[in-house]
C-alpha positions in Angstrom: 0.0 0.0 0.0 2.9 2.3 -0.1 5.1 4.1 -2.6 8.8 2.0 -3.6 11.1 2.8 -0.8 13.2 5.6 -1.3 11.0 6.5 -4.2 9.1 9.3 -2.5 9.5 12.7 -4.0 9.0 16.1 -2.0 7.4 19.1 -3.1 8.9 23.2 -3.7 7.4 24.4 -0.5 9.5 27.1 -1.0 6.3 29.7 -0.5 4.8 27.6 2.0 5.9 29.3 5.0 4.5 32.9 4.1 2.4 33.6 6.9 -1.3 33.3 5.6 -4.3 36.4 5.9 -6.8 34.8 7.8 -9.4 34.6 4.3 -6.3 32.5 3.2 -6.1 29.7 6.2 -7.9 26.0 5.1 -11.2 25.5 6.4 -13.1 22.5 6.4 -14.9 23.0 3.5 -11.5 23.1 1.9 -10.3 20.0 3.5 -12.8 18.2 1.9 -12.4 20.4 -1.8 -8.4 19.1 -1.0 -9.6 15.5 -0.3 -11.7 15.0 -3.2 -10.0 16.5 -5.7 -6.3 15.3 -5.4 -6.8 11.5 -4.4 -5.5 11.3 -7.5 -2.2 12.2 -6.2 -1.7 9.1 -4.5 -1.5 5.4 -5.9 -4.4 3.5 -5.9 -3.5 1.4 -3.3 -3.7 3.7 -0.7 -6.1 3.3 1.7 -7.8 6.4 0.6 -8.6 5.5 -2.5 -8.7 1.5 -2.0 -9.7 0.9 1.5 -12.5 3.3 2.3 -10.8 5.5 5.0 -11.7 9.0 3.0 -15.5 8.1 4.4 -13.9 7.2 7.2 -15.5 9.3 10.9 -12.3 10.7 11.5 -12.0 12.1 7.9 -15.4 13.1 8.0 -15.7 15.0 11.0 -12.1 16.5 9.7 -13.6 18.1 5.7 -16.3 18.9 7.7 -19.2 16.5 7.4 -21.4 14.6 9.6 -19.7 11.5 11.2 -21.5 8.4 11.3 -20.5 8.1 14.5 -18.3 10.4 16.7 -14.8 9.8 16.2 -12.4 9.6 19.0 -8.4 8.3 19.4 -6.1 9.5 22.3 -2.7 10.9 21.8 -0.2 8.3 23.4 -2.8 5.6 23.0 -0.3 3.4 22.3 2.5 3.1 24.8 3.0 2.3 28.5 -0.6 2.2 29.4 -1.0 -1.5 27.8 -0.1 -4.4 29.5 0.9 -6.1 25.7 3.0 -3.0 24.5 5.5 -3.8 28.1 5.9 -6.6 26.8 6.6 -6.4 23.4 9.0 -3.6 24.5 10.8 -5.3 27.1 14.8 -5.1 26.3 14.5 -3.2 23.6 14.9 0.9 23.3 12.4 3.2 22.1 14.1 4.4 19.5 14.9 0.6 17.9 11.4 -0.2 18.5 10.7 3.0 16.6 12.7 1.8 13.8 11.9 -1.8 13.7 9.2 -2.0 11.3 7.4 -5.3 12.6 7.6 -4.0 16.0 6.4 -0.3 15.2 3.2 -1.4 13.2 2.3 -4.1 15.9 2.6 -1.3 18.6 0.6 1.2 16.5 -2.0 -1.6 16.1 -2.3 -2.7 19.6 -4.6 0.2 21.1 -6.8 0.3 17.5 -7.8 -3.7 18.9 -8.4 -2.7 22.7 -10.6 0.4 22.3 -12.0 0.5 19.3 -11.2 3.6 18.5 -11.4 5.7 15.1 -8.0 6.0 14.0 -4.6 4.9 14.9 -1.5 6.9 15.9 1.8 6.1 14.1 4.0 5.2 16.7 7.6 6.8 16.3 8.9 9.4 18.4 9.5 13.6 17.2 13.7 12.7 17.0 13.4 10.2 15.0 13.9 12.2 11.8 16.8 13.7 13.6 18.0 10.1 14.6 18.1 8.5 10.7 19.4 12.5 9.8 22.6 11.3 11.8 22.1 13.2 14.8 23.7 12.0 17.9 20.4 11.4 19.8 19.3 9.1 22.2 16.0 8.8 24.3 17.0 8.6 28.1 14.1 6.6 30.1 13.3 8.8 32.9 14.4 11.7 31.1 13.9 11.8 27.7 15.6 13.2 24.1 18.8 14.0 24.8 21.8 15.2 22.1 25.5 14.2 22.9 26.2 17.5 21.1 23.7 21.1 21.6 23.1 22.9 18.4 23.7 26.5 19.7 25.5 28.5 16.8 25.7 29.4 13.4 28.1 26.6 12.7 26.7 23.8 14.7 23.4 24.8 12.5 26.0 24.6 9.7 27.6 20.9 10.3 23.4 19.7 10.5 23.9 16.7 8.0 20.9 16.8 5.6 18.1 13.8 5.7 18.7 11.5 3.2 15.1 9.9 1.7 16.4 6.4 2.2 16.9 6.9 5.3 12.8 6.8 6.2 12.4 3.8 4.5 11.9 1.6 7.8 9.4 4.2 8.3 7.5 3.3 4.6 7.7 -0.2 5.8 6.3 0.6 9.0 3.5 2.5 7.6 2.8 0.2 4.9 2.3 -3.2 7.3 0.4 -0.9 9.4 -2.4 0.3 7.0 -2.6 -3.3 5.2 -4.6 -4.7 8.9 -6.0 -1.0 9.6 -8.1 -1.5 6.5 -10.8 1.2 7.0 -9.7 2.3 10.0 -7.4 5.3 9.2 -3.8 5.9 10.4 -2.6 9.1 11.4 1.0 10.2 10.1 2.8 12.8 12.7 5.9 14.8 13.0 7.3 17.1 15.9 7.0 21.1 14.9 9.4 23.1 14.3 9.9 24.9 17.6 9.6 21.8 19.5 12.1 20.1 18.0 14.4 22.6 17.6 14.1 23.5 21.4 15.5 19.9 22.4 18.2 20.7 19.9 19.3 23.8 21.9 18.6 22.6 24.9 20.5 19.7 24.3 17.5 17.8 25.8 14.2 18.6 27.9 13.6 21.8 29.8 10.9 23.2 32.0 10.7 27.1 30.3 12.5 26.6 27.0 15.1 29.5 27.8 18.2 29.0 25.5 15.8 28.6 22.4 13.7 31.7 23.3 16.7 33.7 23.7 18.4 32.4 20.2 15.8 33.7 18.6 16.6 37.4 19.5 20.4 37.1 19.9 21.2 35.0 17.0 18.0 34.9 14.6 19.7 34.0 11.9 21.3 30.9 13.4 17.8 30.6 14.5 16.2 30.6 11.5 18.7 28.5 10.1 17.9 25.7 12.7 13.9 26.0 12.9 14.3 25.3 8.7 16.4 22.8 9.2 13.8 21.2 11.5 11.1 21.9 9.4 12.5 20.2 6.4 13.3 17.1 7.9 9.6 16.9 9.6 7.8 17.5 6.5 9.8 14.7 4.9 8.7 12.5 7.7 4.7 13.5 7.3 5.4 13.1 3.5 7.0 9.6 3.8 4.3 8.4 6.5 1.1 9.6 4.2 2.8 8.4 0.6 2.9 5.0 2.4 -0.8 5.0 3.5 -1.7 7.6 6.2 -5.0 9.5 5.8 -4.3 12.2 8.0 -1.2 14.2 10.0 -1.2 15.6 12.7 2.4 18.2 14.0 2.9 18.0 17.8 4.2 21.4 19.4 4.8 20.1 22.4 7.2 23.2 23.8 5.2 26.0 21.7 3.0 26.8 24.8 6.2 28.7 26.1 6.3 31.4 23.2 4.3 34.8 23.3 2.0 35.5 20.3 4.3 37.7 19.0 7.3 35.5 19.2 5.6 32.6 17.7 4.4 34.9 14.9 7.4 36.6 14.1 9.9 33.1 15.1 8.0 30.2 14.4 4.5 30.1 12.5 6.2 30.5 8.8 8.8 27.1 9.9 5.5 25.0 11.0 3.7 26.3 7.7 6.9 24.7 6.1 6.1 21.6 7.8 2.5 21.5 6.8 3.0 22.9 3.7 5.3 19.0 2.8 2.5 17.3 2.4 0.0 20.4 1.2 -0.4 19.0 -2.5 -1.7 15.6 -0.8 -5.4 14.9 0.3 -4.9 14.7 3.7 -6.2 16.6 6.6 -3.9 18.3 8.9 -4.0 18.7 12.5 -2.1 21.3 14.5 -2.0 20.4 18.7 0.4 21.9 21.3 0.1 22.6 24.5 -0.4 25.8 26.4 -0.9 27.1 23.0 -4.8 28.8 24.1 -3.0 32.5 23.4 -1.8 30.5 19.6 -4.5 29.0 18.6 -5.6 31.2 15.5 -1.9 31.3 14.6 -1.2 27.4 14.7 -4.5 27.5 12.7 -3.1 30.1 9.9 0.5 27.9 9.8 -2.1 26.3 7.4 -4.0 23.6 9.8 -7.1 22.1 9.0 -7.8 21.4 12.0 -6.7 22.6 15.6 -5.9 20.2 18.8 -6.9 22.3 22.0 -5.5 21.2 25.3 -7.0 20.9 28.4 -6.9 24.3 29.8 -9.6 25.8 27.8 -13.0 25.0 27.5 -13.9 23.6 23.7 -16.3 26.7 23.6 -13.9 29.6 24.1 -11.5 27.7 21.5 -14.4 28.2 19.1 -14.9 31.5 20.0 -11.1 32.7 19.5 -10.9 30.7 16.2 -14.0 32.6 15.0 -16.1 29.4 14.3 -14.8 27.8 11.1 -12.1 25.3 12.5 -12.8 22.5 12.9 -11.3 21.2 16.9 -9.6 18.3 18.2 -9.8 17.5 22.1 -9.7 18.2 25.1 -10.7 15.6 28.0 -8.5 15.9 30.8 -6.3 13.3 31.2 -6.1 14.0 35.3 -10.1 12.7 34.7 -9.0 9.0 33.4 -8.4 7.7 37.3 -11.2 9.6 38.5 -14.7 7.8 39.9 -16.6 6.8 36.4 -19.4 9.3 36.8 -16.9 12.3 37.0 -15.6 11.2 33.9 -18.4 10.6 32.0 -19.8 13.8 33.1 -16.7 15.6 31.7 -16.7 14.1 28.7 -20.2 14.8 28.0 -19.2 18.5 28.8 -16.2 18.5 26.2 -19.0 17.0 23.7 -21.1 19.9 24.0 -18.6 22.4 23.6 -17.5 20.4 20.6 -20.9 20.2 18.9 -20.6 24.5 18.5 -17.5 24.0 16.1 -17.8 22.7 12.3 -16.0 19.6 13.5 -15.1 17.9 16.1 -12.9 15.1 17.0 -12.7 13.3 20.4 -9.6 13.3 21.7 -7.6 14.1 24.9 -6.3 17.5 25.7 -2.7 15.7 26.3 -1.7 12.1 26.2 -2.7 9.0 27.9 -0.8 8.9 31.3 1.3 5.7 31.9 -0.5 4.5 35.0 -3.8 4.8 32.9 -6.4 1.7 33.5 -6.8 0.4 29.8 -10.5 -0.6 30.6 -11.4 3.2 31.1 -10.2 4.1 27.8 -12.0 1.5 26.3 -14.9 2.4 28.3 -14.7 6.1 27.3 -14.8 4.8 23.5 -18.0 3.4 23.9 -19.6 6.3 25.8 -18.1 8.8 23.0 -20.0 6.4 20.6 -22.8 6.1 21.9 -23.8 9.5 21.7 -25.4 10.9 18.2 -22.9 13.0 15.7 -22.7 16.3 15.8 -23.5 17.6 12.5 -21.7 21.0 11.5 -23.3 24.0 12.4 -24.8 25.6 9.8 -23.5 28.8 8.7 -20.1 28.0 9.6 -17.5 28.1 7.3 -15.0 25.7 9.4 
């Protein structure tokens, strides 16, 4: 179901990045103009043209149509929450399991089984385009990403080696055994955003306030720029490599971008994750923009040219509607504290995210982080079944996304 390894070709997104007016940003009616007109684009094995995922809820609800049921997936639903992802893991490092094909589509898989949700989650990790790059980075348990060597100047920006397409092809393979059991059930291609992953670049690994990147970009905006392009390149090659092997949607994590001010993410950022988007903008596939602590960015992450826009879980679904003017289509937001409270507080929350998700042109279910590790599986599964049993939400009308 995918393209020949090493085959995959990427696009001029050389005007990509320009910053967008906001008559210019995609809406879901032009999700769907994008969907049905340039399916062409892909080969006809892909699953949406030869397995049915363009009808799909998840694609639905993204191009703006009524779902037939309401779709729901959870960030991090696959990983450390499930008993049979331990111990398929067990010995063997994230980022090998991230680059062993069998072992990535069987992960990606394993929560699609469980919960019944609408769509899976490609499981990889945000470095891993820096990894197969030829970046000295490793994932740390207890800590996380960290570089043996900080990208801080000019000429570390300069000695970046260059991502060679080869290079994803365990990520083709990955894909592609993935999407041939997913059938209709689409899979979700992702990447890590510009900022984010340049800010474990700088940092040289995590951080709590993101300092050394904020202050690069005022003291050395060139070397700045320079790195947030670099980052930007290599994550649109991974979106385009995951959806030319069979993904139906992407979605770019910005993790870290909840640490930027409007105005820095405007003047610093927004044309580098338009980059992003813009790899895979000639393809038929909605695209989702989440970070977190992003309520003040949510128009901007929306204008980076987003279909649709993940919202965390510190503002209500509502007042995201509100600030994004009523034509985006939303993605979110239980609370993940909720998942280990009693049943009935949960169920009660969720049906309050569902109502403030009915007043945008879309909605998908989703949480407004990822599943916690010492998450009970049965109460995700559980949730699935309360999401679904409610009736769609069809798009308000009026709306334009």
């Amino acid at each position: 179901m995918a393209t020949t390894p090493g085959t995959a070709s990427t696009p001029d997104t050389s005007t990509a990045a320009a910053p967008r007016t906001p008559e210019d940003v995609p809406d879901a009616p032009t999700a769907l103009r994008r969907l049905t007109a340039s399916l062409g684009a892909l080969p006809a094995s892909h699953p949406l043209r030869a397995a049915g995922t363009a009808d799909a809820p998840l694609l639905q609800a993204l191009t703006g149509r009524t779902p037939s049921r309401r779709p729901v997936w959870f960030m991090r639903q696959a990983g450390r929450s499930l008993p049979e992802y331990r111990s398929l893991r067990e010995g063997t490092a994230m980022l090998d399991a991230c680059l062993d094909p069998a072992m990535a589509a069987e992960i990606t898989l394993q929560p699609v089984r469980r919960h019944d949700v609408d769509a899976a989650i490609f499981f990889s990790d945000i470095v891993v385009p820096m990894r197969v790059a030829g970046v000295d980075v490793d994932i740390v348990p207890g800590r996380g990403p960290v570089l043996e060597r900080p990208v801080r100047t000019g000429a570390d920006v300069a000695a970046l080696p260059e991502l060679d397409d080869a290079a994803l092809d365990p990520i083709r393979e990955a894909v592609a055994a993935t999407v041939a059991q997913l059938g209709a059930t689409p899979l979700i291609g992702f990447a890590g955003a510009p900022f984010t992953v340049a800010a474990y670049m700088v940092e040289g690994g995590p951080s709590r306030d993101h300092l050394l990147p904020r202050t690069m970009m005022h003291a050395d905006p060139a070397a700045w720029a320079g790195l947030a392009e670099w980052a930007a390149r290599t994550s649109g090659a991974f979106l385009r490599a995951q959806v030319e092997a069979g993904a139906s949607a992407v979605q770019l994590f910005d993790s870290w971008a909840g640490s930027l001010s409007l105005a820095d993410y405007r003047a610093h950022v927004l044309e580098h994750s338009a980059t992003a988007l813009g790899a895979v903008a000639d393809l038929p596939v909605p695209r989702i923009h989440f970070g977190t602590g992003t309520g003040e960015l949510l128009a901007a992450m929306r204008d980076a040219g987003a279909d649709a826009v993940g919202v965390d879980y510190r503002i209500p679904l509502a007042e995201a509607n509100r600030r994004l003017g009523g034509r985006t289509v939303l993605q979110g937001n239980i609370d993940p504290a909720l998942l280990t409270a009693p049943w009935e507080v949960l169920a009660q929350h969720v049906r309050e995210v569902l109502r403030g998700g009915a007043q945008a042109p879309g909605h998908v279910v989703n949480l407004g982080h990822g599943v916690p590790p010492g998450t009970d599986p049965q109460v995700l599964t559980d949730l699935v079944a309360l999401v679904h049993e409610q009736p769609p939400a069809r798009p308000l009308a009026g709306t334009r996304a």
